[in-house]
N, C-alpha and C positions, 0 to 999 in steps of 0.2 A: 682599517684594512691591515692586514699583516701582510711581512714585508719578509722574503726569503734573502740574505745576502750573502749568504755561503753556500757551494756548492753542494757542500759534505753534510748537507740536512739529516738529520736523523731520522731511520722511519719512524720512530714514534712520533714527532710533530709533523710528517706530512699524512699521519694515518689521524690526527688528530685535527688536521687540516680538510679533510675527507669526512669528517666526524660533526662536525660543526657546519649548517648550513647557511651560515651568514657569510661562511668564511671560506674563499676557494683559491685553490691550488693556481700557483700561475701555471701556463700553460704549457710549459716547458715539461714542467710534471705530470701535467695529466693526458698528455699527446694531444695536445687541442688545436693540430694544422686546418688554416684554413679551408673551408669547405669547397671552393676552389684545386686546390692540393689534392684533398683529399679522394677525389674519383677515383676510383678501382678502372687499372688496367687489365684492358681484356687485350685473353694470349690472340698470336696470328697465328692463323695457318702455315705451315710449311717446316722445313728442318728445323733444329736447332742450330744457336751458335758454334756447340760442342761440337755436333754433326760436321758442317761446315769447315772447322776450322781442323777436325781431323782428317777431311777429305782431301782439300788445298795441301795436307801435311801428307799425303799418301798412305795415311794408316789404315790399315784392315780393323774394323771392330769388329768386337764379339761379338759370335752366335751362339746363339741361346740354344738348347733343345727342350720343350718339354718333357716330362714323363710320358703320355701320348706319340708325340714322335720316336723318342727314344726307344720305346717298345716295337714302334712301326718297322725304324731302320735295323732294328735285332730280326725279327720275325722272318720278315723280307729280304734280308741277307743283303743288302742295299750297300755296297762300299762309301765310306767316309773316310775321304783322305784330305789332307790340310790344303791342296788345289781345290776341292769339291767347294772346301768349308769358306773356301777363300770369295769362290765366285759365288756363291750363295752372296755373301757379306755386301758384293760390290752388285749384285742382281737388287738386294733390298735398298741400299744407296738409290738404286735407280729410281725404284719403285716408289720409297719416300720420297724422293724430290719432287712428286708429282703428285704428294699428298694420299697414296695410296694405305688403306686401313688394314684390308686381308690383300695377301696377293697370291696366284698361282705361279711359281716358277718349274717350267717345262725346261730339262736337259736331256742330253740324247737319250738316258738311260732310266731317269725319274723324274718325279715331280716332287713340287714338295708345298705345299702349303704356309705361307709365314704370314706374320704380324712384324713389319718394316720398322715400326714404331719402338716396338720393344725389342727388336731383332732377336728375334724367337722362331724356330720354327714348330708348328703347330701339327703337323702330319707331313708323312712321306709315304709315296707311290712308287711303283718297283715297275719295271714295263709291261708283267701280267695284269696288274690290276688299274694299267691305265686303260684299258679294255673294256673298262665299265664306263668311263666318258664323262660320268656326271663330279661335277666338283661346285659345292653349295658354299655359299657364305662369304664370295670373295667378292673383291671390286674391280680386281684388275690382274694383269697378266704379265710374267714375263717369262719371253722364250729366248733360251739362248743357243 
């Protein structure tokens, strides 16, 4: 059996070692953690740590706007002021915390469609056309 005792192996004798099938790599080389170890972690539902830890921090995170929205809020004359943008941010906080995927946030004067996860908003509603009532695709709600 060959025997590695320097760390600084060269790769042509560990590709030569890969090469040779009598002859195999210690395990250190070839990632060989036990099988035990090796299970794959599956994610949990709920925030992130980032999330979290910039919450505890009082930080406002970024909001996204799509192209779709962005055209929404132009067309519809919809004001966006850095207060607006602000409690959107901390409306989607809510909403993530409670595992939400789409959500409707209802304000006195619009609505707006997000994704919490990616803190995006996805469409905005002006107070004419909350008039039509129907909003598809969400899972949950928030009204402030």
């Amino acid at each position: 059996m060959l025997k590695i005792s320097n760390y600084n192996t060269s790769v042509s004798m560990i590709k030569q070692l890969g090469a040779n099938p009598t002859t195999s790599a210690p395990k250190a080389l070839t990632g060989g953690a036990p099988k035990a170890l090796a299970k794959a972690v599956e994610p949990v539902a709920g925030p992130s740590f980032a999330n979290e830890l910039s919450q505890a921090a009082g930080e406002v995170k970024e909001v996204q706007f799509s192209k779709h929205a962005l055209a929404r809020i132009h067309s519809r004359k919809i004001d966006m002021t850095p207060a607006k943008i602000e409690e959107l941010s901390r409306a989607m906080d809510r909403a993530e915390s409670k595992g939400a995927r789409e959500t409707l946030i209802l304000t006195d004067d619009a609505a707006y469609v997000v994704s919490p996860s990616n803190r995006t908003v996805i469409s905005a509603f002006d107070k004419d056309n909350l008039r039509e009532g129907v909003f598809t695709s969400i899972d949950s709600a928030v009204i402030l």
